[in-house]
C-alpha positions as CSV (number, residue, x, y, z in Angstrom):
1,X,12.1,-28.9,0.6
2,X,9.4,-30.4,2.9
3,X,9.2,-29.8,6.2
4,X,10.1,-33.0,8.9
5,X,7.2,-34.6,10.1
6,X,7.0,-34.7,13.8
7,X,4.3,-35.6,16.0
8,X,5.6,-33.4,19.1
9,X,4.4,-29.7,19.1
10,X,6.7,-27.7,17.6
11,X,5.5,-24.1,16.6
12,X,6.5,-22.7,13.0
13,X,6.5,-18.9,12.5
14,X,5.9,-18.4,8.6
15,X,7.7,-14.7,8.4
16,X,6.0,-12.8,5.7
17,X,6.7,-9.5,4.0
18,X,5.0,-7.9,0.8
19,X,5.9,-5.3,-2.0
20,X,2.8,-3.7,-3.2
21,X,1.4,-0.8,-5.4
22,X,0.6,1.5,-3.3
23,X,-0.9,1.5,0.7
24,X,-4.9,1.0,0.3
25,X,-5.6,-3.0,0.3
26,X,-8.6,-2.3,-1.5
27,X,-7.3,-0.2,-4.6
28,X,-3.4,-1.2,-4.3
29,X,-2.2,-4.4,-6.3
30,X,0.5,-6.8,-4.5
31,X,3.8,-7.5,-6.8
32,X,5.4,-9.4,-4.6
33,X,5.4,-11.6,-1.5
34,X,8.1,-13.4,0.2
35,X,7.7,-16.2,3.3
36,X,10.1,-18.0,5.3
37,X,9.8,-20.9,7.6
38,X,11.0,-21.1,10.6
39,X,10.9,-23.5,13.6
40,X,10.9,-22.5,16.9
41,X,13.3,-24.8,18.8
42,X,16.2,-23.9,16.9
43,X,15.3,-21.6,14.6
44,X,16.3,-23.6,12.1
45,X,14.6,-21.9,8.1
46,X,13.5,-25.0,6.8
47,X,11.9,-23.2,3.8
48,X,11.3,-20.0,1.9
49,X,9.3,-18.6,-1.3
50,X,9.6,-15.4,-3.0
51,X,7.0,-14.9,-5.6
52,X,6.6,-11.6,-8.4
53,X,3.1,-11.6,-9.2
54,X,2.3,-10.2,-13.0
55,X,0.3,-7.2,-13.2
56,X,-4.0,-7.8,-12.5
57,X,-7.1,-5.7,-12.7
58,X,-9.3,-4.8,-9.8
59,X,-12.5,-6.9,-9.1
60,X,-15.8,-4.7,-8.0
61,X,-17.5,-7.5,-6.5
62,X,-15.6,-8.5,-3.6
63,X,-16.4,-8.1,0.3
64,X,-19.9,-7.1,-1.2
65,X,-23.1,-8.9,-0.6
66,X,-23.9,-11.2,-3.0
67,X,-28.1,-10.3,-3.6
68,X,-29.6,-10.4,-6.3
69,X,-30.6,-7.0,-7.5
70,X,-32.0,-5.3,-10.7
71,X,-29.2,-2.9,-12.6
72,X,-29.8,-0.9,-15.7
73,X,-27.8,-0.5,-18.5
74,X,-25.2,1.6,-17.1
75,X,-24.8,0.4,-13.7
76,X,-23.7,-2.7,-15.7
77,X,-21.4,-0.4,-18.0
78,X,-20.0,0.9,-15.2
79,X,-19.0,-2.4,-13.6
80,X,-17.7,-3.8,-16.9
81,X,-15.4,-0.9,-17.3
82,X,-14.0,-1.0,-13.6
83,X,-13.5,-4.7,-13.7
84,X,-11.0,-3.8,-16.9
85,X,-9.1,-1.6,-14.8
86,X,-5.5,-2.2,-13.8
87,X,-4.8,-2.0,-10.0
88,X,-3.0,1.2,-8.3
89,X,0.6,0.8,-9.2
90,X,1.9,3.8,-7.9
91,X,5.1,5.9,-8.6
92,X,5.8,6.4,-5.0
93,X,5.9,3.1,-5.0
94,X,8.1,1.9,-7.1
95,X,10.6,4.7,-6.2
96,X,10.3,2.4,-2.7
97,X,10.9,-1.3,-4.4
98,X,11.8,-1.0,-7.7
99,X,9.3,-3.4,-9.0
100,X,8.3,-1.8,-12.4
101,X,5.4,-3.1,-14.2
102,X,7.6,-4.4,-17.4
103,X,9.7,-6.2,-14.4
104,X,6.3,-7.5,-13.4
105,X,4.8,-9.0,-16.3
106,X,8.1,-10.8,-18.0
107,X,8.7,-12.5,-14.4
108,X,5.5,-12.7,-12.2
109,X,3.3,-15.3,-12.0
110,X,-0.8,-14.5,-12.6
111,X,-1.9,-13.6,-9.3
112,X,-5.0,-17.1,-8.5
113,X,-1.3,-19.2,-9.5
114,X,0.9,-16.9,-6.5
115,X,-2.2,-17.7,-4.4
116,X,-2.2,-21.2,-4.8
117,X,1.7,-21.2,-3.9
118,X,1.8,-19.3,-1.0
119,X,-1.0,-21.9,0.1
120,X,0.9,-24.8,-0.5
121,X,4.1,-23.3,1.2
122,X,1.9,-22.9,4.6
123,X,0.8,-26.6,4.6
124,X,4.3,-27.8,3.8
125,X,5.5,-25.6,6.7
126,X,3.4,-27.5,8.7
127,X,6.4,-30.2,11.2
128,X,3.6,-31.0,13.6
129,X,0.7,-33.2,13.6
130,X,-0.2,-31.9,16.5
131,X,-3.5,-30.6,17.4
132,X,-3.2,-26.9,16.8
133,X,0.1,-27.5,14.8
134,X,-0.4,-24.9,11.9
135,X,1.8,-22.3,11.5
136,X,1.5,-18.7,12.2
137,X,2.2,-15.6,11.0
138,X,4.9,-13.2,11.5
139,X,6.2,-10.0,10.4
140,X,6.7,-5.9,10.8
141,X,3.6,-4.4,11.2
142,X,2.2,-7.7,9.8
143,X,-1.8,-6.2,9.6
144,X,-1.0,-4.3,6.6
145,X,0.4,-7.9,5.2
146,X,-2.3,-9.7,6.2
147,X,-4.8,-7.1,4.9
148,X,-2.6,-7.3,1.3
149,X,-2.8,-11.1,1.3
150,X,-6.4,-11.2,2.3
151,X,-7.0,-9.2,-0.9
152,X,-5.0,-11.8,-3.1
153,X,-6.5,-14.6,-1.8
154,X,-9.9,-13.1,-2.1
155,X,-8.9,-12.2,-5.4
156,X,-8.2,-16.1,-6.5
157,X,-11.4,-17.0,-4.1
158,X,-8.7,-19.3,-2.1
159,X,-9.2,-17.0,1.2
160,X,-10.9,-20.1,2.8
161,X,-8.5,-22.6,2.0
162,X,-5.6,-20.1,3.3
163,X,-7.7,-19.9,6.7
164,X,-7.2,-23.9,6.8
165,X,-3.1,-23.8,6.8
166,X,-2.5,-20.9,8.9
167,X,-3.0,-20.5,13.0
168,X,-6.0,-18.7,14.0
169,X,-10.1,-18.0,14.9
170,X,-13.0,-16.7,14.0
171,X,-14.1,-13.7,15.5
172,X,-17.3,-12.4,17.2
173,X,-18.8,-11.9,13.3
174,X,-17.7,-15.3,12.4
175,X,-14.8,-13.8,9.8
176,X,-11.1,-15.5,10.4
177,X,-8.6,-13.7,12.4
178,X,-4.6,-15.2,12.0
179,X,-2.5,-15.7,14.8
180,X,-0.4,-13.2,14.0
181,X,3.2,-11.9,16.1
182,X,4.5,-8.3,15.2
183,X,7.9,-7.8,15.6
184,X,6.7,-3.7,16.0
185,X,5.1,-5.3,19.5
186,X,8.6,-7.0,20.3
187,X,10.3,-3.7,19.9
188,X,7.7,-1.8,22.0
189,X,8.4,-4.2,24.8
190,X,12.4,-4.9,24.3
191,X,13.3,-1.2,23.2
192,X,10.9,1.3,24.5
193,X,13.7,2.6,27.0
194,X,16.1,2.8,24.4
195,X,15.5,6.3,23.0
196,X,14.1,5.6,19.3
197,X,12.5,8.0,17.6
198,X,10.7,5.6,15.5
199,X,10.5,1.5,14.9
200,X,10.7,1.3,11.5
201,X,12.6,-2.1,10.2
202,X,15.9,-0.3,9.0
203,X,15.7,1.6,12.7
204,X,15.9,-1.8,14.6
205,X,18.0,-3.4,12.4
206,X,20.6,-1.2,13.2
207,X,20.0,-0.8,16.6
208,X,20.1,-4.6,17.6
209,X,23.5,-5.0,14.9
210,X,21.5,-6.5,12.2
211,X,22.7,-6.0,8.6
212,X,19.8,-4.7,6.4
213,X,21.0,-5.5,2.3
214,X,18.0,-4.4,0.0
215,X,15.8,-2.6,2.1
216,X,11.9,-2.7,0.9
217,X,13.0,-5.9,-1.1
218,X,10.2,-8.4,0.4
219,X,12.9,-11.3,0.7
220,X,15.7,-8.7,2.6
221,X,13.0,-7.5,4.7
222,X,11.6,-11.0,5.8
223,X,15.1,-11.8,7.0
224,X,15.9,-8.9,8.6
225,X,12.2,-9.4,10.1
226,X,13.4,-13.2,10.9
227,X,16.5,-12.0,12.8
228,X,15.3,-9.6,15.1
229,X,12.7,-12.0,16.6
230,X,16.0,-14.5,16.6
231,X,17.5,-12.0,19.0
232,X,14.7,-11.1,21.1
233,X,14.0,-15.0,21.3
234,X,18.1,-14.9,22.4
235,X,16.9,-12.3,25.1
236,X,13.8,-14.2,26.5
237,X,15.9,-17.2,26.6
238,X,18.7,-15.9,28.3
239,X,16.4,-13.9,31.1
240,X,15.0,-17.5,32.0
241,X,18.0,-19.3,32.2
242,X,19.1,-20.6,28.7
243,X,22.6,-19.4,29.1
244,X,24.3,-17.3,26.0
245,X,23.7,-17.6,22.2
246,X,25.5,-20.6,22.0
247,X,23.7,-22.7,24.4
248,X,20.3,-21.4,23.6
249,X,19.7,-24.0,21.1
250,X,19.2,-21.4,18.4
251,X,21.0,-21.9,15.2
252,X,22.0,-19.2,12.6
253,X,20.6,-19.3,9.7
254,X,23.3,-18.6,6.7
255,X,22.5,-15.5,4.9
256,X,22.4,-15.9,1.1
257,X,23.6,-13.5,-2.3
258,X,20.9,-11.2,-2.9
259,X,19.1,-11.3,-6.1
260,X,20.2,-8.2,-8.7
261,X,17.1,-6.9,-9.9
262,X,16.7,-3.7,-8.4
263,X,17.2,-0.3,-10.5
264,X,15.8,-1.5,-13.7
């Protein structure tokens, strides 16, 4: 479904989680990444995506500089026989998702197609054309996302085209930086008084009375992720004079069956 077009600034939040092989952005494949879209005003979801991606092999020549240098026989070897190698999928972490690697490659999609997806969500997710009207990014502790989908889109050399759709700048070195909102900042500022002894998604969840189903499921977590910057939205509002839930202007967003695929 396609965003409404709207020539009034209204900001999106695209809320983004991933399921990976393992923590290291460099060595670890991603198997799965899920988005919703989410306009501030309301709150309405206007959109999501949830994409397996089949099982790839790791690339030696990204981030490096491309000069042209003389190799010998096996420094070229070498480099053929890494480029054949299958990403980190490891146990650890499929004991966390459940995402096996048969699971994988009968339902992912190759990862330059999940690229090209997730690029086509942002500029869909898009309402405004409005200067400064792309979306931004959203999630809990959202840098190790971004570094995982940096890695994908790298991968499918689309990293450019991704830094078109989303919110952001260059930095001092010239390299794109994402607008980006972690809801681990949120819960620094809303819940530091509240005694926590840690602010991992299933901790706030429960604390603020949001229901978790799935956990580490990159669809469950992006709505869980979704609903507790819904309630601290609720909060803000409130504080400057927006009156309870129900005149905030915040709708509620229908939570749907979750898929069975866990526990293979």
């Amino acid at each position: 479904m396609a965003a409404p077009k709207e020539t009034s600034l209204v900001p999106v939040m695209l809320v983004l989680d991933t399921e990976t092989g393992g923590l290291n952005n460099k060595e670890c494949a991603v198997c799965s990444v899920s988005i919703h879209a989410v306009r501030l005003d309301t709150f309405e979801r206007f959109d999501s995506i949830n994409i397996f991606i089949q099982p790839y092999n790791r690339k030696t020549d990204i981030g490096k500089p491309k000069k042209k240098k003389l190799k010998t026989k096996y420094e070229i070897e070498d480099e053929k026989e890494a480029a054949e190698e299958l990403m980190t999928y490891s146990d650890a972490a499929f004991k966390v998702h459940g995402l096996t690697l048969d699971f994988l490659r009968e339902n992912g999609v190759p990862y330059e197609e999940a690229a090209q997806m997730i690029i086509d969500f942002c500029k869909k997710a898009r309402i405004s054309s409005a200067r400064d009207g792309q979306p931004f990014i959203v999630g809990q502790n959202i840098l190790y996302d971004i570094g995982m989908i940096q890695q994908l889109m790298e991968y499918a050399g689309l990293w450019k085209e991704f830094c078109k759709c989303v919110k952001g700048n260059e930095d001092f070195h010239g390299e794109f930086q994402p607008l980006i909102l972690d809801t681990l900042t949120l819960a620094y500022m809303g819940l530091c008084n509240a005694g926590l002894t840690n602010y991992k998604l299933g901790t706030l969840a429960e604390k603020l009375g949001i229901e978790l189903d799935d956990a580490h499921d990159a669809d469950a977590d992006v709505t869980a992720t979704e609903e507790i910057v819904r309630t601290f939205t609720i909060r803000m509002r409130n504080a400057s004079g927006g009156g309870d839930e129900g005149g905030s202007g915040l709708v509620e967003n229908k939570k749907e069956k979750k898929r069975e695929h866990f526990k293979i």
